[in-house]
Each structure stands twice: as structure tokens, then as C-alpha cells.
N, C-alpha and C positions, 0 to 999 in steps of 0.2 A: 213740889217746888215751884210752886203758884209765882212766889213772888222773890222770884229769883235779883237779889239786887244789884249785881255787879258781874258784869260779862267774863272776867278776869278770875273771879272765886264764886264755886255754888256751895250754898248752905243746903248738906244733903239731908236736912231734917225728914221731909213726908219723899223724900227721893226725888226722880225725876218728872216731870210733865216733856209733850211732844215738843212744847215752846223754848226747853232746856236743850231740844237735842240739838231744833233748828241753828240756836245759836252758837252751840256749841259748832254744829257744822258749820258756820261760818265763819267763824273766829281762826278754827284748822282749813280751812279751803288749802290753801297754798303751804300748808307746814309741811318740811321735810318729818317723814313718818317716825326715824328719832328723835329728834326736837319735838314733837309733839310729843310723844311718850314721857319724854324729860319732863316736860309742864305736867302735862297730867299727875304723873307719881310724884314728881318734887314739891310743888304747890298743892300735894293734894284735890285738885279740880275735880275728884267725883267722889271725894270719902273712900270709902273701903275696897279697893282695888284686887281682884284677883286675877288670874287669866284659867280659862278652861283649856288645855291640849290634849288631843289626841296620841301626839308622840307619831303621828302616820307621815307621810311622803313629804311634807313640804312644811313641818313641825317645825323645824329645827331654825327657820330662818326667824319665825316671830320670837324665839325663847333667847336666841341670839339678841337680840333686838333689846329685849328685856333684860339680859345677865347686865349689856352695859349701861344701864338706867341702874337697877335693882333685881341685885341676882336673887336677893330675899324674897320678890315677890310670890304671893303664893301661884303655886301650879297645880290646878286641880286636875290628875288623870281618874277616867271614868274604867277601872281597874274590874271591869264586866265577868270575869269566869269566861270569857270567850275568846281571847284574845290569840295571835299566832303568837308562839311562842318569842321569833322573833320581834317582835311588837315588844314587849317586854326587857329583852335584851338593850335592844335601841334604847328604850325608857331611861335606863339605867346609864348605857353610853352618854346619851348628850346631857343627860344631869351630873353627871361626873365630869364632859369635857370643859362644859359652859357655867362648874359652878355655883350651880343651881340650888338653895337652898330650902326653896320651900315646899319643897313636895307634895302634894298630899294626894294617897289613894283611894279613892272611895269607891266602893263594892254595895254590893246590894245585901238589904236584909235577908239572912238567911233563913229565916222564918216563914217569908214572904215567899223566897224561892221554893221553900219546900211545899210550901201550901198551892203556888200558882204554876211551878216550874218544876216540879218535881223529876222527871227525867232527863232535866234539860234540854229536851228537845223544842221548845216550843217555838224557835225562831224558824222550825219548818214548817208552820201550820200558820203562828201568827208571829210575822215578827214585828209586827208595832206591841202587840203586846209582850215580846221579849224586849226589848227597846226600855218600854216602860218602866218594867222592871229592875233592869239591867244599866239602866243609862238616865231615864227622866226621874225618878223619883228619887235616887242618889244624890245627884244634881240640885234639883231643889232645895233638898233636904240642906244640904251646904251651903248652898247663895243666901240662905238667912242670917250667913252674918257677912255677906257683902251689897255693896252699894252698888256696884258693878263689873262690869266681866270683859277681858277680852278675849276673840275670839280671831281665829285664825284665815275667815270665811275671805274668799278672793272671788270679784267678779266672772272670771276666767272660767271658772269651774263647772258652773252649768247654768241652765236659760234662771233657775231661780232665785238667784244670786247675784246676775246679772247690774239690778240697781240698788243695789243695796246701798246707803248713805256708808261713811264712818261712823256716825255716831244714831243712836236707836236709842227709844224706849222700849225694852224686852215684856214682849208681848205674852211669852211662856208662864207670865205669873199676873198677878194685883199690885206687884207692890213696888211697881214704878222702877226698877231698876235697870240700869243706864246700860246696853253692850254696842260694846265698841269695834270696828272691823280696822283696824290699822292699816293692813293689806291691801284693803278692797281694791284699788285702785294699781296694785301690783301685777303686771303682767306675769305669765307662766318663763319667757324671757328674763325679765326683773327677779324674779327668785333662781331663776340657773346664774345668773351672775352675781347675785348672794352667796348662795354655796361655794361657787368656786374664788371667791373673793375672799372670802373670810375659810375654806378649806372644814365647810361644816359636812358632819357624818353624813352619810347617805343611808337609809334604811333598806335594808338589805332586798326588802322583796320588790325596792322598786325597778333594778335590773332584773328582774325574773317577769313583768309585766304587769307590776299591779298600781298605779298611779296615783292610786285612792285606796286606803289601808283601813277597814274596821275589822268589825271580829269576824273571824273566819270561815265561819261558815256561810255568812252574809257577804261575802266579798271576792270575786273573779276576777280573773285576768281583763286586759283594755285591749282591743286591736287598736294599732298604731293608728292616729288621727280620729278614734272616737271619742268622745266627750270621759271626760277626767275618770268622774265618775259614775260611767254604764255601766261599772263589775259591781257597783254597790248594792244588795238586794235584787239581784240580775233574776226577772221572772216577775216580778210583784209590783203594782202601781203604788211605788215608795222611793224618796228620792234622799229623805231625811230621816236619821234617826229617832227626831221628836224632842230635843234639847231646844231647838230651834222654832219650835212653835207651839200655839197655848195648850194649856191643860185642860180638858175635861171640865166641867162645870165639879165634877165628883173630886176633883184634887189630883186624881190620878190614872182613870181610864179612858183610854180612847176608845174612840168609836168603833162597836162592833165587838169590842175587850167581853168576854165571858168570865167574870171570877169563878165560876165554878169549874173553870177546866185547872 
């Protein structure tokens, strides 16, 4: 999107360039983060819009956010075979409370799991390469028929996320696609007086200590005042699931990934 010609509407033919995001972040500097959504989805301002959720701890405020813009928007959950069962439940609660229309669950090829993941164990040995399986390559596989994504990611959360802009070119792929952090800019404050304003669900393990929700076997308890998410991957120099950052020169394996196991 070389030659972006009006600050106001982008023509997302070849997608986005780094110069689409700049502007874009300047245009939202001071937007209230529903007003902005409104423009984006009403005006169409980035073509094919989806949002990626987890459905985990602090889900519920961006889907809110969205049901009153476009409850149709799609919602991609990354529906792994590993989830706690409560994680599911919730799923199902706040798209039923908030209306939610557009669902969509993506799971991983079974063929693939059989071949690389065969006793499902492997997020004890390698969990980038359960990760990949399980959550990047689904993923992908879907954002090919979107322009862009948003995503739930809050400053707050940990040191690397910290600067994140609102608006990116997604560096996870080639093909120029726009994600967006709506949040970012949202204190851990700002979302408890979300929830309790608007009376949205609470996901159930987050009274039991877990502040940061993935699949479960990857995922432990927080002492009070440690970083969101220490329980994520607790043991392993791993901070992200790999949705959030590039693919492999190979399309699909990370570093160190053995397909022969």
C-alpha cells in the first residue's frame, strides 16, 4: 500500500506498508478506543477485518467493545486440543452473552498432529513446537482471507509489549497485514472498571490465580504482584505463543523444531 492516497480510506490492494501504520497511528492518537473501532469497521479503513481471541482473563472487554460496533465481526478462537475445559465454557458464555455472531474455531490438522504430535505430549519437551502446530499454523492458515486482525495485547502485561503502537504491520507473515492493539494503551485498572461497568463474565480460573489463561498444561498459577504472565510456559525461555512473531524462512518451523519427532 506504497501509495496510500487519502489518510481517511486505505485502498488495501498489496495490504499494508510500515508508512500505512505510521499514519494510521496518527490519525487514532487521541481516539476514544470505541470511536476508533466504529471508523475502522464502518468505513471499512483496513478491508477485511477480523479479531483473533483467546477467550482467557481480560477477553471479554475487547469482544464487548466489538459486539457494539459489529457483533458479526469474525472471532477467530485458536480452539488447540489443549485447552482447560473451563476456557471453553467461558467461550461459549460471552458469545452467547455479548451476541457474538461470528465465531469461528480453528483447530489444527489432524494429520499433522498425528505425524508431529502424536501422543500429545510435546508441549513437554518442545513447546514452540506444540505452539506451532497447535496455534501458528492454524492461524495463518485463516488470516488468508484477512486484511487484518485485532488483537487483545495490553502494554501492561509484560516488558514485551510494553511499546507496542496501536496500529503494526504483522511481521508473523509477507503479506503486509495490518494488527491492531486497541488496548494497548489500557491500564490493568481500565479493564477492572470495564468489567464492572458493563457486568461482563469473569472467567472462572481467574479467582483461583491464574491471570493469564492458555492451554493448560502451559499455564500456572501468578503470586500476587508478579508479572500477568510468569504462569505462561513457567520453566522455559518463552514468553509468547509464536502468533505474534515471524515464521521460519520454512513457512512453518521454528528454531530448533525437529519434524522428525
Amino acid at each position: 500500500m506504497n501509495d496510500m492516497r487519502a489518510i481517511d480510506r486505505i485502498d488495501t490492494g498489496p495490504r499494508f506498508s510500515q508508512e500505512d501504520a505510521v499514519r494510521l497511528n496518527a490519525r487514532f492518537k487521541d481516539h476514544d478506543t470505541t470511536d476508533m473501532l466504529r471508523e475502522l469497521i464502518e468505513e471499512g479503513l483496513v478491508g477485511e477485518l477480523a479479531t483473533v481471541s483467546s477467550f482467557g482473563a481480560e477477553s471479554a472487554v475487547l469482544l464487548h467493545l466489538i459486539s457494539e460496533v459489529a457483533p458479526d465481526l469474525p472471532v477467530l478462537f485458536l480452539d488447540t486440543g489443549k485447552h482447560f475445559r473451563e476456557t471453553l465454557t467461558y467461550r461459549d458464555e460471552v458469545v452467547s452473552k455479548l451476541g457474538l455472531t461470528g465465531l469461528r474455531n480453528l483447530t489444527p490438522d489432524q494429520q499433522t498432529l498425528a505425524a508431529k504430535d502424536e501422543t500429545g505430549l510435546r508441549w513437554s519437551y518442545d513447546p514452540d513446537g506444540c505452539c506451532e502446530i497447535r496455534k501458528v499454523i492454524p492461524l495463518a492458515n485463516a488470516l488468508a482471507d484477512y486484511d487484518a486482525t485485532l488483537t487483545g495485547r495490553k502494554a501492561f502485561q509484560n516488558a514485551s509489549r510494553a511499546n507496542l503502537p496501536r496500529f503494526e504491520v504483522d511481521t508473523s507473515d509477507s503479506a503486509g497485514r495490518l494488527k491492531i492493539n486497541p488496548l494497548i494503551d489500557w491500564t490493568a485498572e481500565d479493564i477492572e472498571a470495564y468489567f464492572e461497568a458493563h457486568d461482563l463474565p469473569r472467567h472462572p480460573l481467574v479467582a483461583q490465580g491464574y491471570p493469564s489463561i492458555g492451554c493448560s498444561p502451559c499455564t500456572h498459577k501468578v503470586a500476587p504482584g508478579d508479572d500477568p504472565r510468569s504462569g505462561r510456559w513457567k520453566g522455559w525461555d518463552k514468553t509468547e505463543c509464536g502468533i505474534h512473531t515471524p515464521l521460519t524462512d520454512e513457512g512453518e518451523l521454528p528454531p530448533g523444531y525437529d519434524p522428525a519427532f
